[in-house]
N, C-alpha and C positions, 0 to 999 in steps of 0.2 A: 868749807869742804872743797877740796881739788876737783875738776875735770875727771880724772879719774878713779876716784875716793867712791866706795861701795856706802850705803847710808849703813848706820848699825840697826841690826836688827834686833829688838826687845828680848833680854834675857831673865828668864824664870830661875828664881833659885827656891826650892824643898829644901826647910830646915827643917832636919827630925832630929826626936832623939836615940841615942845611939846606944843605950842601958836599955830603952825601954824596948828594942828591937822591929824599931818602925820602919826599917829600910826596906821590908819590901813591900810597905803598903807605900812608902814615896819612890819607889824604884817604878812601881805600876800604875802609880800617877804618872809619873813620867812618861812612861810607854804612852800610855793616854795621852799627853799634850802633844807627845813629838806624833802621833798618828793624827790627832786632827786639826791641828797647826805648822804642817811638815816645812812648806815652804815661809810661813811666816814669824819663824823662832831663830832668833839667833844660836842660843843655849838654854839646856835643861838641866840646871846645876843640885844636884845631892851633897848637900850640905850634915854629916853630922855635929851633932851638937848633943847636949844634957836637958835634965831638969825637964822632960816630960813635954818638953814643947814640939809642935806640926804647926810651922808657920810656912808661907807661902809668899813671896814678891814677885814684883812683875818690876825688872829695872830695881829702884829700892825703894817703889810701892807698896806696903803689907799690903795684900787681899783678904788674905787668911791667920787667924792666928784660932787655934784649936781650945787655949786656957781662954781666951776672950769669948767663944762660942761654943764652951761646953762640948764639943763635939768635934769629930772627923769631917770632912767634906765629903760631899756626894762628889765624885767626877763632874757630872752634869753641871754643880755651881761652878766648879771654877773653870770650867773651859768657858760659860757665861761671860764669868768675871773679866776673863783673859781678854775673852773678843772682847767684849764692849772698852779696853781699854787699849785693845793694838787695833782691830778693823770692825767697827760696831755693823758694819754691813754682811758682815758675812754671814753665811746660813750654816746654823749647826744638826741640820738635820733633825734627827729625830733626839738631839740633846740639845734643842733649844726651847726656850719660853714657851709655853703654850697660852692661847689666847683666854682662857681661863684661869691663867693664873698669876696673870698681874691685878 
């Protein structure tokens, strides 16, 4: 990296599917990430795709895949997810771990 080369910053890509009309529940995930990781995202990428899939990467990490865990993501896991894997120090307020429930 140059002298004056920016480091890249970690980009998130929401793959939905696009039959099943998930865009605007990964449109408002997104809202979600980019508000509480504003300076620490590179990009928030909405990806359509088929076949029933809400998968989630960080870089080309899955975090998330929706057919693997039966279910939607709460906000709360994956902005979890997200910190513990770009700044595990940061505090997510009132969306973070609570000491009871590790």
């Amino acid at each position: 990296m140059s002298e004056n080369s920016v480091p890249s910053k970690p980009r998130v890509a929401i793959h939905y599917c696009n039959l099943c009309r998930w865009v605007l529940r990964a449109s408002w995930l997104a809202q979600e990430l980019l508000f509480t990781f504003d300076d620490a995202l590179g990009e928030v990428a909405l990806c359509p795709g088929l076949r029933g899939g809400f998968d989630i990467y960080v870089d080309d990490e899955l975090i998330w895949s929706r057919k693997e865990q039966g279910r939607f993501p709460e906000a709360k896991e994956i902005k979890q997810r997200i910190r513990d894997i770009i700044d595990p120090q940061r505090d997510l307020g009132h969306s973070d771990i609570q000491k009871n429930e590790l």
